[in-house]
Backbone as JSON Lines, residues from 0, in Angstrom:
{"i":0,"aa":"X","n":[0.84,-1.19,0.0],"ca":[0.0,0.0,0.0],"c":[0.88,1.25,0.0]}
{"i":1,"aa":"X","n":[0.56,2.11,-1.02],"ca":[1.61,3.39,-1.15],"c":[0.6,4.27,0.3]}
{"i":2,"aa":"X","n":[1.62,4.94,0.88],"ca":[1.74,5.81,2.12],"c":[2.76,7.39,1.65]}
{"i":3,"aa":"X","n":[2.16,8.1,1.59],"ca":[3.4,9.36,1.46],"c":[3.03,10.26,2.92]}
{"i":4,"aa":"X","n":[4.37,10.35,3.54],"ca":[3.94,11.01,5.26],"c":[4.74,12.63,4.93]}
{"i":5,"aa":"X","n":[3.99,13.12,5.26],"ca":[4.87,14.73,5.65],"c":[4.98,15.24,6.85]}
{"i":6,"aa":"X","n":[4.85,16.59,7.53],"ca":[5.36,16.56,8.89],"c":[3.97,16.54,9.68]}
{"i":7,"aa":"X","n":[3.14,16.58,9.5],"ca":[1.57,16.5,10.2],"c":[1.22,16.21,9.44]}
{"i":8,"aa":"X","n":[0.71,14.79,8.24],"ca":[0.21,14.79,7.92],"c":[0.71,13.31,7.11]}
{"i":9,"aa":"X","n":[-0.27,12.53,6.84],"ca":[0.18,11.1,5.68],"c":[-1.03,11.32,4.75]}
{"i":10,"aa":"X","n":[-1.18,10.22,3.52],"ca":[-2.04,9.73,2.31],"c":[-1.31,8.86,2.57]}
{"i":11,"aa":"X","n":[-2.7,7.75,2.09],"ca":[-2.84,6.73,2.04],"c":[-3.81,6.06,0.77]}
{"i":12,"aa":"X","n":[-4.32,5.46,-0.1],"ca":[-5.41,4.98,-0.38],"c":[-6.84,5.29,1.09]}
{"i":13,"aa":"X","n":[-7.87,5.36,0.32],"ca":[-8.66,5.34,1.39],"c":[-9.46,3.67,1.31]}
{"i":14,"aa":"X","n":[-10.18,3.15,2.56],"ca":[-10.82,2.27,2.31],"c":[-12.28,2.57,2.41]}
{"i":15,"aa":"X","n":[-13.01,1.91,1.67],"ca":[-14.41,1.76,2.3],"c":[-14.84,1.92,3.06]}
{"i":16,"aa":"X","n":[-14.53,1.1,4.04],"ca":[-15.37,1.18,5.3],"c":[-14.5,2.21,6.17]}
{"i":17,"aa":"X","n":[-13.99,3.48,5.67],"ca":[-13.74,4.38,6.21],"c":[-14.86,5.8,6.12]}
{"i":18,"aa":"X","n":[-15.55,5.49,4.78],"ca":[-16.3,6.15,4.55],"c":[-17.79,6.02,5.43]}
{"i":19,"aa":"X","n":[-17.88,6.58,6.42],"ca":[-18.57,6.28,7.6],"c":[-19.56,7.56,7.4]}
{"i":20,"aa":"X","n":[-20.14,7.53,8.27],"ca":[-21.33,8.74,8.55],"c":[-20.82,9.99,8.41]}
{"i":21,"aa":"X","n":[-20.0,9.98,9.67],"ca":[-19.39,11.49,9.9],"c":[-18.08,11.89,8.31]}
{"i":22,"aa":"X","n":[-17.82,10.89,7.95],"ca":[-16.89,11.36,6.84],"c":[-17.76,11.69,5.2]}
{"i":23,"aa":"X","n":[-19.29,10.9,5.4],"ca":[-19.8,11.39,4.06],"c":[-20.9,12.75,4.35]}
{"i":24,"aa":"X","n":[-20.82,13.1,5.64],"ca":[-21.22,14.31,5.83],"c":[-20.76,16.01,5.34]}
{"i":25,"aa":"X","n":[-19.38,15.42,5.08],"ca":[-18.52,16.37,4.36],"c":[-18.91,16.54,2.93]}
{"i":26,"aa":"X","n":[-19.46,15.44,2.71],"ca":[-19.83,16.0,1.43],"c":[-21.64,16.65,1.29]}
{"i":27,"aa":"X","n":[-21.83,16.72,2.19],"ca":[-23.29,17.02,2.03],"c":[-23.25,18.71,2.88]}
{"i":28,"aa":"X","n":[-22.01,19.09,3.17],"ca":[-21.99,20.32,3.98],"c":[-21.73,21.38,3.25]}
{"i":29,"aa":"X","n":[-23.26,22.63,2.96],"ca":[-22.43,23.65,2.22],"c":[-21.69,24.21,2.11]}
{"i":30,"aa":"X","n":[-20.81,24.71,3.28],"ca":[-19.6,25.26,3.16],"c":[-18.54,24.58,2.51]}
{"i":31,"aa":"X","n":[-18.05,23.37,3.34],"ca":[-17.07,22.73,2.34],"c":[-17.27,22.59,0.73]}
{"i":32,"aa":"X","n":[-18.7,22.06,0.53],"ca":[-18.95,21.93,-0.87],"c":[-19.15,23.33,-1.5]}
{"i":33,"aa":"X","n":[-19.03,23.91,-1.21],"ca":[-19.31,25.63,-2.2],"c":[-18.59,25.42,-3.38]}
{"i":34,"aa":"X","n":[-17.26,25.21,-3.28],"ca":[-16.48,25.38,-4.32],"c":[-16.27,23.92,-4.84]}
{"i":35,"aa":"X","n":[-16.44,22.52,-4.18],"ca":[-15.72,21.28,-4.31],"c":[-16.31,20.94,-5.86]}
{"i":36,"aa":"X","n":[-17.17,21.08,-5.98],"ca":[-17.98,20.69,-7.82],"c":[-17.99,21.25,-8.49]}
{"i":37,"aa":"X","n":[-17.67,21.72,-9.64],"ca":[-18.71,22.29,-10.42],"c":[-19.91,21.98,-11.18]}
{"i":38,"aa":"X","n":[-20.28,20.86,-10.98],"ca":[-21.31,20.03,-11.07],"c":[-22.77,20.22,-10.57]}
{"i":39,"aa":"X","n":[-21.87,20.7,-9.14],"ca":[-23.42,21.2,-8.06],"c":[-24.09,19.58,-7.55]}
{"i":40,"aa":"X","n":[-23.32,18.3,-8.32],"ca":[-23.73,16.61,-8.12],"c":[-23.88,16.78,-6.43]}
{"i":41,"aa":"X","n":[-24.72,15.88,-6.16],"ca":[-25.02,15.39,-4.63],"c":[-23.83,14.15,-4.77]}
{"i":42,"aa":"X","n":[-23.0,14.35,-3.53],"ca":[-22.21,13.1,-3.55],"c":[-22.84,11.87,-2.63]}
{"i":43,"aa":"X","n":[-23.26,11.1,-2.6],"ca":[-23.63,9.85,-1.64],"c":[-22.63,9.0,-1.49]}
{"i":44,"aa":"X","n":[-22.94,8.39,-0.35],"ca":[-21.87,6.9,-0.06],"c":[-21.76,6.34,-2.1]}
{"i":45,"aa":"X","n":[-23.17,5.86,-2.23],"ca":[-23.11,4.4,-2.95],"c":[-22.31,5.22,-4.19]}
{"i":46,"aa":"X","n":[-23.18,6.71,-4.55],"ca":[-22.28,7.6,-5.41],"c":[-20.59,7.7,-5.6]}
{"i":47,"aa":"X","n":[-19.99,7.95,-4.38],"ca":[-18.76,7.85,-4.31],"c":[-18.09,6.65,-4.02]}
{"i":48,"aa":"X","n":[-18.4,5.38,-3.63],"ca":[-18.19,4.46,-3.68],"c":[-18.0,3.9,-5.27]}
{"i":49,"aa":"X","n":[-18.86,3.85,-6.01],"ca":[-18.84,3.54,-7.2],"c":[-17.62,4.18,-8.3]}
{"i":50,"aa":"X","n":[-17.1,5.79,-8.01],"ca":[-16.3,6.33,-8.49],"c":[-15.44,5.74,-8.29]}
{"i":51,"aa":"X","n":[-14.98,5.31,-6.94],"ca":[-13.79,5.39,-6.34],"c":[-13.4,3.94,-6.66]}
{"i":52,"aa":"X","n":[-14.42,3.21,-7.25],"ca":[-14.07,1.63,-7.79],"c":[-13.65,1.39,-8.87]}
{"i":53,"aa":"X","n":[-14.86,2.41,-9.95],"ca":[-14.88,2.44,-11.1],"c":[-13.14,3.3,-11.67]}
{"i":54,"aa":"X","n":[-12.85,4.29,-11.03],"ca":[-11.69,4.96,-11.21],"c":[-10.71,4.12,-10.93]}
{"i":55,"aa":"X","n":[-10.34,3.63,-10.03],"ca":[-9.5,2.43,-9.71],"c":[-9.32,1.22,-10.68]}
{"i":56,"aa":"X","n":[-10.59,1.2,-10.96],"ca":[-10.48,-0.65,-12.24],"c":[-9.81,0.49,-13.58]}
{"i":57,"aa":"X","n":[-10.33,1.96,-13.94],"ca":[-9.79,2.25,-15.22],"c":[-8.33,2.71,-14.67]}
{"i":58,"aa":"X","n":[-7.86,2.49,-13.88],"ca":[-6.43,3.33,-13.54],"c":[-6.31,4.77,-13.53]}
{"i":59,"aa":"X","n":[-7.55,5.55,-14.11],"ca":[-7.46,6.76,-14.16],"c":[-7.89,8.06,-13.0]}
{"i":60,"aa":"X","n":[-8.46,6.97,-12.12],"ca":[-8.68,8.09,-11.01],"c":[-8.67,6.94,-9.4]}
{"i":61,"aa":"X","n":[-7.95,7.88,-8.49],"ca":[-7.58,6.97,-7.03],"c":[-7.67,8.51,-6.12]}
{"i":62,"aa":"X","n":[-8.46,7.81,-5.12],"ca":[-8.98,8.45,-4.23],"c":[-8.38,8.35,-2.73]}
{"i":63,"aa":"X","n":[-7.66,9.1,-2.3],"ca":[-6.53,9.09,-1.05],"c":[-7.63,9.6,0.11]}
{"i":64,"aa":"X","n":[-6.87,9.05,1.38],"ca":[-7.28,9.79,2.42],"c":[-6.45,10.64,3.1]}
{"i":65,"aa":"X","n":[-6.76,11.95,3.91],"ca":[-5.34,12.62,4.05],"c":[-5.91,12.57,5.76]}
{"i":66,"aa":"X","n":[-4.44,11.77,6.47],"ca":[-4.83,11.43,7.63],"c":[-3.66,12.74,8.43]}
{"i":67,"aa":"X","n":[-3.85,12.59,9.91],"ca":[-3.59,13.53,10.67],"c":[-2.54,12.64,11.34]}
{"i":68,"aa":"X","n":[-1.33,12.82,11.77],"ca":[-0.32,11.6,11.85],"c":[-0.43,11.27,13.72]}
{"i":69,"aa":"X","n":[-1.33,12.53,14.14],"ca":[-0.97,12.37,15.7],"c":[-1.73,11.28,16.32]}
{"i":70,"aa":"X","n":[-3.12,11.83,15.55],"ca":[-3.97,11.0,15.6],"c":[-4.52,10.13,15.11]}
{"i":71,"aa":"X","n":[-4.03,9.83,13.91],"ca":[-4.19,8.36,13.01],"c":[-5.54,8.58,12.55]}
{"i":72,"aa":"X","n":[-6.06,9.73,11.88],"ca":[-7.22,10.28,12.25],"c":[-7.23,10.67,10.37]}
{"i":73,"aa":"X","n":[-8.8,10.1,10.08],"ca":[-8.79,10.65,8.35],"c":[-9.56,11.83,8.81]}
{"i":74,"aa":"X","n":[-8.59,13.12,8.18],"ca":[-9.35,13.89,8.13],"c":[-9.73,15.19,6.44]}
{"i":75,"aa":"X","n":[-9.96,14.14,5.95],"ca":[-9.83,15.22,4.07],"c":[-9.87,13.65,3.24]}
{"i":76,"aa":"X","n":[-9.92,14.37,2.19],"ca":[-9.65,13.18,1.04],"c":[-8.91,13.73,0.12]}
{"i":77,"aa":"X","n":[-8.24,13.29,-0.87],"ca":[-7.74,13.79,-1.58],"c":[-7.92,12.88,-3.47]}
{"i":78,"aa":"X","n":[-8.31,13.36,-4.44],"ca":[-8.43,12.56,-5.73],"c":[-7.39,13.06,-6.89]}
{"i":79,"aa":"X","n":[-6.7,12.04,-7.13],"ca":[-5.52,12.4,-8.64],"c":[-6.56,12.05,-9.82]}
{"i":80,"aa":"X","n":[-7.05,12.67,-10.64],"ca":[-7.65,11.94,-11.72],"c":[-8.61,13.34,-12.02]}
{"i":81,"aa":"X","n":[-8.92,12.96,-12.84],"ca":[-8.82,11.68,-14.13],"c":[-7.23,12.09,-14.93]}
{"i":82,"aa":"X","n":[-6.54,10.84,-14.97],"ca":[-5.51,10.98,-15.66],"c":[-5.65,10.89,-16.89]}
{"i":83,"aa":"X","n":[-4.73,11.75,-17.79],"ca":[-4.71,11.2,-18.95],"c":[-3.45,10.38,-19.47]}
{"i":84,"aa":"X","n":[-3.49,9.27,-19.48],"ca":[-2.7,8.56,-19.9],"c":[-1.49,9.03,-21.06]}
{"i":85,"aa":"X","n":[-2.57,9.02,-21.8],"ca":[-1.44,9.95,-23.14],"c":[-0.32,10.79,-23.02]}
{"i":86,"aa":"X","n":[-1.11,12.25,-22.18],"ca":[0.07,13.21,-21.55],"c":[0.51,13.25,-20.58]}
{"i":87,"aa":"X","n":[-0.24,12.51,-19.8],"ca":[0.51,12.21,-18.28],"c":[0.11,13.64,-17.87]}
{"i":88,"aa":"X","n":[-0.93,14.0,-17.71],"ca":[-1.6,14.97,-17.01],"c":[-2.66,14.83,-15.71]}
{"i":89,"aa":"X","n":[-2.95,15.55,-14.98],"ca":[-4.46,15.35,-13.73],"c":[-4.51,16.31,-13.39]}
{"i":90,"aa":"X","n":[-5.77,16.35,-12.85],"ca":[-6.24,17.26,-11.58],"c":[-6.12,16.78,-10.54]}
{"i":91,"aa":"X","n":[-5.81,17.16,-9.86],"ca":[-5.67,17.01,-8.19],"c":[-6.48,17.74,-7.62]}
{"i":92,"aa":"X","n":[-7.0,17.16,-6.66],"ca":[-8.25,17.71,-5.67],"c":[-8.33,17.86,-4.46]}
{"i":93,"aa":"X","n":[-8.39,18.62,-3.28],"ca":[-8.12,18.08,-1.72],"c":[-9.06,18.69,-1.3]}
{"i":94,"aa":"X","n":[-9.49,18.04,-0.04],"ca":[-10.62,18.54,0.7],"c":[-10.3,17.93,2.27]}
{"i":95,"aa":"X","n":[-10.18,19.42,3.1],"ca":[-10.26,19.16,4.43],"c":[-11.68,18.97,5.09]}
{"i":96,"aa":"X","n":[-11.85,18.19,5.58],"ca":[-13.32,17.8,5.97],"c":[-13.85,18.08,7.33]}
{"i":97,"aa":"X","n":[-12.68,17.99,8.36],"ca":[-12.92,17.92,9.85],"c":[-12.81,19.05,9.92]}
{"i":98,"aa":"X","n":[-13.22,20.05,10.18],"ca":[-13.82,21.28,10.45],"c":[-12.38,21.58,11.66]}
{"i":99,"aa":"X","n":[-12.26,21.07,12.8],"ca":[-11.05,20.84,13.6],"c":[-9.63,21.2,12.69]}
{"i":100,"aa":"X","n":[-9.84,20.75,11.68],"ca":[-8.55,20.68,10.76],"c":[-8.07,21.81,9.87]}
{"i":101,"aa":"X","n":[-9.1,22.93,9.67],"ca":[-9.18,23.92,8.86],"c":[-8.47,24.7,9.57]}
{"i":102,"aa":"X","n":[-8.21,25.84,8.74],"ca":[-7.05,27.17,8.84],"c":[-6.15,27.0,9.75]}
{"i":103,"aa":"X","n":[-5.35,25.63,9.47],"ca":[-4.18,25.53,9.78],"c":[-3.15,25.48,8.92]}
{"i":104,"aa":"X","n":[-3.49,26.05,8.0],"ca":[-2.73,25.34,6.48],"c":[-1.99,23.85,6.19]}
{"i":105,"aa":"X","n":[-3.1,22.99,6.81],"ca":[-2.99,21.68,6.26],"c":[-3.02,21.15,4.93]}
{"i":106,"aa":"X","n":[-4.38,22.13,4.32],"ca":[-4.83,22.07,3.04],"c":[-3.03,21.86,1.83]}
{"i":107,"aa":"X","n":[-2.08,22.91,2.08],"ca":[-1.1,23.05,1.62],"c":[-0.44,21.74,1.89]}
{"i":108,"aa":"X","n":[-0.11,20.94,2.95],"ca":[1.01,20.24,3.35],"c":[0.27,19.36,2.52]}
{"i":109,"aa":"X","n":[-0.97,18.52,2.96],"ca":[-1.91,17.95,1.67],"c":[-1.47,17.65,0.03]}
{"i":110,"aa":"X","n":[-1.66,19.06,-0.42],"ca":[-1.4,18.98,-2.0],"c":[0.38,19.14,-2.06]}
{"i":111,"aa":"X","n":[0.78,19.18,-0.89],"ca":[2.17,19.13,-1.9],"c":[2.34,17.2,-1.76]}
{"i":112,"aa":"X","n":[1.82,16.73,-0.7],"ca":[1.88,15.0,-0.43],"c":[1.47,14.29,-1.86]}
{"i":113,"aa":"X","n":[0.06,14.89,-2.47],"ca":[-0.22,14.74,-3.97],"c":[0.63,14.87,-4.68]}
{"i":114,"aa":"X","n":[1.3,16.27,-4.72],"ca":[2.09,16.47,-5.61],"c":[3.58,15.42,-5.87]}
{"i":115,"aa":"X","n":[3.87,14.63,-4.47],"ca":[5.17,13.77,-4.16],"c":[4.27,12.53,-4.96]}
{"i":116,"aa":"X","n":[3.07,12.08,-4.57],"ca":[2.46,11.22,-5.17],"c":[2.17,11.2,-6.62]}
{"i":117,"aa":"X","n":[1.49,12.26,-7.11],"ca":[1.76,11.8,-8.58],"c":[2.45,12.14,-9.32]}
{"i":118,"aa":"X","n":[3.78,12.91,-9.16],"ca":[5.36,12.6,-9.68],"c":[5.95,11.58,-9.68]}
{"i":119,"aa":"X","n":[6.37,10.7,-8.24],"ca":[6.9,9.82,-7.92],"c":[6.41,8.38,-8.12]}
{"i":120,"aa":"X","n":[4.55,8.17,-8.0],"ca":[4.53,7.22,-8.35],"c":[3.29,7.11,-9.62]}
{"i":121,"aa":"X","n":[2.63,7.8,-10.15],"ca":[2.41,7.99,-11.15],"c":[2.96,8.64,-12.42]}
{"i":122,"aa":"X","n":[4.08,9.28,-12.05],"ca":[5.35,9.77,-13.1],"c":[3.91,10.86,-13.79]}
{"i":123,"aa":"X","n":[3.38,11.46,-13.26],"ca":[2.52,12.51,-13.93],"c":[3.58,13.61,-14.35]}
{"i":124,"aa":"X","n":[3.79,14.15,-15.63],"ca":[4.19,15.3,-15.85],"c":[3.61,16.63,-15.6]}
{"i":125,"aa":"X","n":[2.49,16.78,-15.71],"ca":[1.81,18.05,-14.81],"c":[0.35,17.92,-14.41]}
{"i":126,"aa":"X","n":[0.76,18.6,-13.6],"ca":[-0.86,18.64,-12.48],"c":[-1.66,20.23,-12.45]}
{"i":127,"aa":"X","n":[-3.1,20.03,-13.28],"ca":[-3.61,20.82,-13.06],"c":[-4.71,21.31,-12.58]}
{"i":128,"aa":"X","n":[-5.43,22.57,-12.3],"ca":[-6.74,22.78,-11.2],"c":[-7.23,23.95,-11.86]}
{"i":129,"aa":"X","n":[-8.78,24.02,-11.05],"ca":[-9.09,25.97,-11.84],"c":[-10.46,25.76,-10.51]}
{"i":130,"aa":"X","n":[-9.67,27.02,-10.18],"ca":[-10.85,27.33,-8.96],"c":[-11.34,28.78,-8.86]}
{"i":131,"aa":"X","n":[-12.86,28.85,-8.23],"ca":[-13.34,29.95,-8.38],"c":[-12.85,31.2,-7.69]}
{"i":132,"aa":"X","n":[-12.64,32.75,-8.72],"ca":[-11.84,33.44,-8.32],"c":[-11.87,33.74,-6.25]}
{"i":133,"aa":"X","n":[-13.13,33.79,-6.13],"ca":[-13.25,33.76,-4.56],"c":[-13.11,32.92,-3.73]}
{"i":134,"aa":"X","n":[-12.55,32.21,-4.16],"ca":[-12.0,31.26,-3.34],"c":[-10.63,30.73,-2.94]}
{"i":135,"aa":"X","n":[-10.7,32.45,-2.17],"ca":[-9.05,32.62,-2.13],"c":[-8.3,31.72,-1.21]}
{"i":136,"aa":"X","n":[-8.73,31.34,-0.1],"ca":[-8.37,30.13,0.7],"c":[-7.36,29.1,-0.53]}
{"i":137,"aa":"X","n":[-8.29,28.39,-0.93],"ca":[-7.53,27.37,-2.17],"c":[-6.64,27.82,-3.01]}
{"i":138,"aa":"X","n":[-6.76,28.86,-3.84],"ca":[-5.73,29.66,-4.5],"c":[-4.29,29.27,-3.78]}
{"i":139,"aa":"X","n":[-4.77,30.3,-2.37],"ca":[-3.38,30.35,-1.89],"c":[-2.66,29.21,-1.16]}
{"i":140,"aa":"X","n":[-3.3,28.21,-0.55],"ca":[-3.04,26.79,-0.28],"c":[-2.15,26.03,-1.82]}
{"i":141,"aa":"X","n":[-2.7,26.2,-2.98],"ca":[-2.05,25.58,-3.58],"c":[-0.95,26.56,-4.15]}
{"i":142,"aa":"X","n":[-1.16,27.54,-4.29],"ca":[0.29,28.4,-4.37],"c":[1.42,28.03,-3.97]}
{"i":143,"aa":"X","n":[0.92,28.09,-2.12],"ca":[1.96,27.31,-0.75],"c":[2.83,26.01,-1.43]}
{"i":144,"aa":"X","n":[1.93,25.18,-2.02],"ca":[2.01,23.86,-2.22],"c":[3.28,23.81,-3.72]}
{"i":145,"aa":"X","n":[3.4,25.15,-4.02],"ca":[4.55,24.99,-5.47],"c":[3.74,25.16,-6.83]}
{"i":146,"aa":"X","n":[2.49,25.03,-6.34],"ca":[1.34,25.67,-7.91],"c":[1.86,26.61,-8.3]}
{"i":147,"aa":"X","n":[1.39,26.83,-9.72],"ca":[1.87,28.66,-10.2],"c":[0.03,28.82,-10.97]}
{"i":148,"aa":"X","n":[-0.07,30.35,-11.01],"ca":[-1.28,30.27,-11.93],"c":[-0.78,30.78,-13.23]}
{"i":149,"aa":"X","n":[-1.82,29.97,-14.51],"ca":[-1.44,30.23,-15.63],"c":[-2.28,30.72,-16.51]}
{"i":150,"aa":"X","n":[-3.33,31.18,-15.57],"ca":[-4.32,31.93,-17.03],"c":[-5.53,32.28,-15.99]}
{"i":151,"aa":"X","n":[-6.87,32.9,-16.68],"ca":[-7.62,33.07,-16.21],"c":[-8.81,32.77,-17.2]}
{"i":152,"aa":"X","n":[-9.91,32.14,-16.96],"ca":[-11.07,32.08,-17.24],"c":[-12.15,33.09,-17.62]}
{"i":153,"aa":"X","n":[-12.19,34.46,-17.96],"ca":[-13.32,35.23,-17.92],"c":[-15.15,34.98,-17.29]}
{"i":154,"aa":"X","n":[-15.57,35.1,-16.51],"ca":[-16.97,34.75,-16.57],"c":[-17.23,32.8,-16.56]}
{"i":155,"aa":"X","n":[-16.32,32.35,-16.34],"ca":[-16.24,30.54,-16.58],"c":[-17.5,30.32,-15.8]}
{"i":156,"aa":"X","n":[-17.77,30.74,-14.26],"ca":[-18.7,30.25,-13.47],"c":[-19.93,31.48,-13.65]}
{"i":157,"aa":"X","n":[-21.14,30.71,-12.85],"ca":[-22.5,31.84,-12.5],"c":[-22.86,31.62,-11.42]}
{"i":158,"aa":"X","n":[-22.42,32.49,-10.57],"ca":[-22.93,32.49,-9.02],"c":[-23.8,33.39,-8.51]}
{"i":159,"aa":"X","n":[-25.26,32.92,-8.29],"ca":[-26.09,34.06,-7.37],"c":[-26.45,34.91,-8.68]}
{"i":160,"aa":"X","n":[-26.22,34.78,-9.99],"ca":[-26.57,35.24,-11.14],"c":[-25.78,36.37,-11.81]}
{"i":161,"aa":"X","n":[-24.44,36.2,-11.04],"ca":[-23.36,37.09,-11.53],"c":[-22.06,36.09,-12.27]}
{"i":162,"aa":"X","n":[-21.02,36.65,-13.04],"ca":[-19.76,35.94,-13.89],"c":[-18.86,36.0,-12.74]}
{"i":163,"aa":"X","n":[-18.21,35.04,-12.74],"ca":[-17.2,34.33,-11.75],"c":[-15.8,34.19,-12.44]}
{"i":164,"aa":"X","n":[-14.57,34.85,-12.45],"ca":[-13.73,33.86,-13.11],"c":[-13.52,32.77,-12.37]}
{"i":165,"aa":"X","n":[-12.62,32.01,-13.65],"ca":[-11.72,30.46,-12.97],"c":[-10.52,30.9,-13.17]}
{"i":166,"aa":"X","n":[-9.74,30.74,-11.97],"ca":[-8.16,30.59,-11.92],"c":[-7.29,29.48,-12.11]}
{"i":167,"aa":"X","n":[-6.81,29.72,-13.35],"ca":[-6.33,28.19,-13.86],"c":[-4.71,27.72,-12.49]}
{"i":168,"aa":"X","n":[-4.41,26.96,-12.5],"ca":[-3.1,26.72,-11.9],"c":[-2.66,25.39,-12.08]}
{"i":169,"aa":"X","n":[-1.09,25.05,-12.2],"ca":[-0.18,24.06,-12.43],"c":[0.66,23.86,-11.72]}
{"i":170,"aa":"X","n":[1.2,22.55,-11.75],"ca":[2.34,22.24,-11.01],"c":[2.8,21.07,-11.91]}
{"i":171,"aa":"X","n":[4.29,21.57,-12.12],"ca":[5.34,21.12,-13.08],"c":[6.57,20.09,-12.4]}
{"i":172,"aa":"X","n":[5.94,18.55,-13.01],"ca":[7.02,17.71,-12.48],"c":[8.25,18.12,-13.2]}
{"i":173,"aa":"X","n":[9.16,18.62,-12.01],"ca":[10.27,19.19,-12.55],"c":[11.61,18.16,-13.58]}
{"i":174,"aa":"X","n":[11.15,17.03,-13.38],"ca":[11.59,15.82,-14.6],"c":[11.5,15.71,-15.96]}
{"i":175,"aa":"X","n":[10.49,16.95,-15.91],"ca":[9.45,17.05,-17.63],"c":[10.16,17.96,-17.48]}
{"i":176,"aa":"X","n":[9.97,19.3,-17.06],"ca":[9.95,21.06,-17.36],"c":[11.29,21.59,-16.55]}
{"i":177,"aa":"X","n":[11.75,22.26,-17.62],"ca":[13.38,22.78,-17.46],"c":[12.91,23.79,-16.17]}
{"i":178,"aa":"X","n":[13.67,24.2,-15.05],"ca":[13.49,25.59,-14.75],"c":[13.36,26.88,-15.16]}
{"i":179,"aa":"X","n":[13.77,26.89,-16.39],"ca":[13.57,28.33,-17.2],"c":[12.11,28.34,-17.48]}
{"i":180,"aa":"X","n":[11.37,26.92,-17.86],"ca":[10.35,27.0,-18.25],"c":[9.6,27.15,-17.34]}
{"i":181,"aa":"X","n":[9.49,26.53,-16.34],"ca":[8.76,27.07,-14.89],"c":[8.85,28.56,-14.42]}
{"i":182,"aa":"X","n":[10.28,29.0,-14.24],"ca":[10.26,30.06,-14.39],"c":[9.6,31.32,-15.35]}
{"i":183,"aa":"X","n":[9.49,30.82,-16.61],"ca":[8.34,31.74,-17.3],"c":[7.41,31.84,-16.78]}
{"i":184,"aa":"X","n":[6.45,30.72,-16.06],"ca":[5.43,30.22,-15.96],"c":[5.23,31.57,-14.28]}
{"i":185,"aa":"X","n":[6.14,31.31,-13.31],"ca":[6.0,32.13,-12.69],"c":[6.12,33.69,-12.78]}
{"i":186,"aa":"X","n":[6.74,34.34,-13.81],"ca":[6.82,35.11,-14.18],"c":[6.17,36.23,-14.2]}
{"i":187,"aa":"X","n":[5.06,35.13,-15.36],"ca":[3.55,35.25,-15.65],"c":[2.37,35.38,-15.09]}
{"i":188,"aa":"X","n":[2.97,35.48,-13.67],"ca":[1.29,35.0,-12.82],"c":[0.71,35.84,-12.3]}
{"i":189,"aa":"X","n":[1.39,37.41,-12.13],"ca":[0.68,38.29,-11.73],"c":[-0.73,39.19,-12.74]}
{"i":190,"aa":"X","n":[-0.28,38.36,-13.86],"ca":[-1.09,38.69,-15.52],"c":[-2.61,38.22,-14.84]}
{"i":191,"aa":"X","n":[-2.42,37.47,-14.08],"ca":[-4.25,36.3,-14.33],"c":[-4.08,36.7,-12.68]}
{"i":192,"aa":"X","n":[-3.62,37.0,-11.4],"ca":[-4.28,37.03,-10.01],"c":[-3.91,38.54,-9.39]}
{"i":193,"aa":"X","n":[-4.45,39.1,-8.61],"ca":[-4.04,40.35,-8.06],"c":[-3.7,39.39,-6.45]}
């Protein structure tokens, strides 16, 4: 079983029967979910159960748990996928769930554990995300985490009946992408965020 530990914090695969009451409540809570979809999908057990099988049998999507190391304690999940095989690309996803666990900047230690994970053992060449401009929390968590942003979305989302941008962002397995090229990339980023 792959394990990646950081200094407060491990991933693991998650199991099943971890997905308990109090952990699929996270997904039914508006706050956490504000930004987690853009779908607006209701997540359920049998719902996410089925992903998390179905993603697994295609190899293209695996669903981590991001545990708390003191306490041996799942508290977030985390999803690499959908990969694309071809370019060796994903999204990466994290979600702190335990309410206890928030604004500690865990969220960060999190996605960089992803980030060790699908370099190292999915050999992903880049990892990418796009989150809504107000949702500066995440922005800057994955910033923390070695993200850069690379563009912006105009109007992508409709919230409350107003245009939303999306903030695109990447993270460059540095095995693929020279430093100069990263370095452009950071360069660039004050173009798409204030």
């Amino acid at each position: 079983m792959i394990k990646i530990t950081g200094e407060h914090l491990y991933i693991k695969e998650i199991e099943i029967d971890e997905l308990t009451d109090s952990v699929m409540a996270w997904f039914s809570d508006k706050h956490l979910m504000k930004y987690y979809t853009n779908s607006q999908k209701v997540i359920t057990r049998d719902s996410l159960i089925a992903a998390i099988e179905q993603g697994k049998k295609e190899g293209n999507i695996f669903t981590y748990g991001i545990y708390d190391i003191q306490r041996e304690l799942l508290i977030g999940t985390l999803k690499l996928g959908p990969i694309n095989k071809v370019h060796r690309t994903s999204d990466l996803a994290t979600l702190i769930g335990d309410y206890s666990f928030l604004g500690k900047g865990l969220a960060a230690e999190a996605i960089k554990l992803g980030n060790q994970l699908a370099f190292s053992v999915y050999d992903i060449r880049k990892l990418y995300g796009g989150m809504y401009e107000s949702n500066v929390a995440s922005i800057k968590a994955y910033l923390r985490a070695g993200w850069l942003i690379e563009g912006r979305l105009k109007g992508f989302y409709q919230v409350d009946g107003r245009n939303e941008d999306r903030v695109l962002v990447g993270c460059f397995n540095p095995k693929y992408f020279s430093e100069i090229e990263i370095e452009k990339v950071r360069n660039k980023q004050e173009n798409y965020y204030e």
